[in-house]
C-alpha positions in Angstrom: 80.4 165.3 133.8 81.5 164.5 130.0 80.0 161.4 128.3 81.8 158.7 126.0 83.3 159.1 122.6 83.1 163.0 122.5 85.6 165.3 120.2 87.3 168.2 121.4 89.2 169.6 118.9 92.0 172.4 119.6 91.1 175.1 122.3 87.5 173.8 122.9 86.6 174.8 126.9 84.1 172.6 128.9 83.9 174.7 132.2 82.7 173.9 135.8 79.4 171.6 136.7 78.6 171.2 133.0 76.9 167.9 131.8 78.2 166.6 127.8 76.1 163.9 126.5 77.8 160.9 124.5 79.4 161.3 121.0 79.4 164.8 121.0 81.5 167.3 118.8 82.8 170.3 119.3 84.5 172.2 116.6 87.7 174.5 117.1 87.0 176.9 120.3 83.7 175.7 120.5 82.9 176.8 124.5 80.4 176.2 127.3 80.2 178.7 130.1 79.5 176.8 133.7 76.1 174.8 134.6 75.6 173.8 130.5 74.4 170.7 129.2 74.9 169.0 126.0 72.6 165.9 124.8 74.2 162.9 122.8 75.3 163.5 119.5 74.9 167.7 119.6 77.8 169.1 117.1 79.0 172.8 118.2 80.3 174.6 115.6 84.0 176.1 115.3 83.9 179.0 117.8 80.5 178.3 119.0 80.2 180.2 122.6 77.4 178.9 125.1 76.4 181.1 127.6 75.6 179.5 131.5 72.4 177.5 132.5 71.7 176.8 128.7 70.7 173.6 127.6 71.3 172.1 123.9 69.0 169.0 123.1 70.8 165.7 121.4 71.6 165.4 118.2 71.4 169.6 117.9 73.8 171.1 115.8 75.2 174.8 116.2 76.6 176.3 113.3 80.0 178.4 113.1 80.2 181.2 115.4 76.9 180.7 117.5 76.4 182.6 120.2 73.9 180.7 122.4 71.9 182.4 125.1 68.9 180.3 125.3 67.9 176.6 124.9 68.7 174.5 121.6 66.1 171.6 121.3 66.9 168.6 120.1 66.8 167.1 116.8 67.2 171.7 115.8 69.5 173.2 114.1 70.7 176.8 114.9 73.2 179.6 113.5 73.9 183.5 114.2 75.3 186.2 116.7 72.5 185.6 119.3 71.8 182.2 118.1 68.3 181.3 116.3 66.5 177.8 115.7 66.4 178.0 111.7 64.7 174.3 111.7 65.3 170.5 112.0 68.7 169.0 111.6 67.3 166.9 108.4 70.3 166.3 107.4 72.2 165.1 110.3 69.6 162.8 110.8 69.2 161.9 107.4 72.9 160.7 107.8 72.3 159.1 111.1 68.9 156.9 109.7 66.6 158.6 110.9 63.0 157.8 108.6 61.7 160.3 106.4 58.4 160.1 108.7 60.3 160.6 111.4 61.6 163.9 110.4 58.6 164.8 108.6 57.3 164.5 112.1 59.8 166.4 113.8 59.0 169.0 111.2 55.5 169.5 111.4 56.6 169.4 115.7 59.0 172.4 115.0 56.5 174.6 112.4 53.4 173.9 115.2 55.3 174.8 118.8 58.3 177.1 117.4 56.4 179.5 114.1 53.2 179.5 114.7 51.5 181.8 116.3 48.9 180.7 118.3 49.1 179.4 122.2 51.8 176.9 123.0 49.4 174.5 124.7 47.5 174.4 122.0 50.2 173.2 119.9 51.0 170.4 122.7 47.6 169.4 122.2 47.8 169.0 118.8 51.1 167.3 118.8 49.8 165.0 121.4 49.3 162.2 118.7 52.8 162.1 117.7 54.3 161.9 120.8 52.6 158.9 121.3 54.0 158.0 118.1 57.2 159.0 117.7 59.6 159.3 120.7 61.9 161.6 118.9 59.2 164.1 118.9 57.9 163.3 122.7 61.6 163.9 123.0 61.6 167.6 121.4 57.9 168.4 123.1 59.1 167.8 126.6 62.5 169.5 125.8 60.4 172.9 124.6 57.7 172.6 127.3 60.5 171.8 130.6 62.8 174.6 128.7 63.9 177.5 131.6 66.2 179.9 129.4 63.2 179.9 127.2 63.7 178.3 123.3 66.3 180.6 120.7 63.7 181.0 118.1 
């Protein structure tokens, strides 16, 4: 199923029983293997490869030449030959109005479940107050915490 107001420029490949949000952008040969999906406003990369049963979270972006094994969050940004979250998309969502507290949140959410290094559940328990918040970072919580491929950090 593909979405509304998506861009597929030359020799991008959606394959079988993937799922492509709305608004969605994916650069020159940008490419999902079958069973992907891809939130609202993600942006894949030019030659960007997405490997089956991996999920990329809205408004994610993938720079040039990812190769994506496991889950993208949302609201992440993430580049390299096995794929890596390097942080929060600030500047897509800068662009897109996002608040600064909202992406301040986002960051702390990202530094606290993603690089630290002490028990996940802990860190939902300490983010707990702003989920209630912030429904961009209840977003990226539940994203990490439901993830089955496991997060690319």
């Amino acid at each position: 199923m593909i979405g509304s107001d998506n861009l597929f420029m030359a020799y991008s490949h959606v394959a079988h029983d993937c799922i492509v949000g709305d608004h969605a952008i994916f650069a020159n040969a940008a490419s999902l293997s079958g069973h992907v999906e891809v939130g609202d406003y993600a942006i894949l990369g030019g030659f960007t490869s997405v490997h089956q049963f991996t999920q990329i979270g809205s408004r994610a972006f993938c720079g040039l030449g990812s190769v994506v094994t496991q889950d993208i969050p949302p609201f992440s940004t993430a580049a390299g030959n096995r794929a890596r979250v390097i942080g929060i998309n600030k500047e897509g969502l800068k662009r897109n109005g996002f608040s600064a507290e909202v992406i301040r949140a986002l960051h702390k959410s990202f530094r606290e479940l993603l690089k630290s290094r002490g028990s996940k559940q802990d860190a939902f328990d300490n983010l707990k107050h702003l989920c209630d918040k912030h429904p961009e970072v209840a977003e990226f919580v539940n994203f990490v915490k439901n993830s089955k491929r496991g997060i690319s950090s």
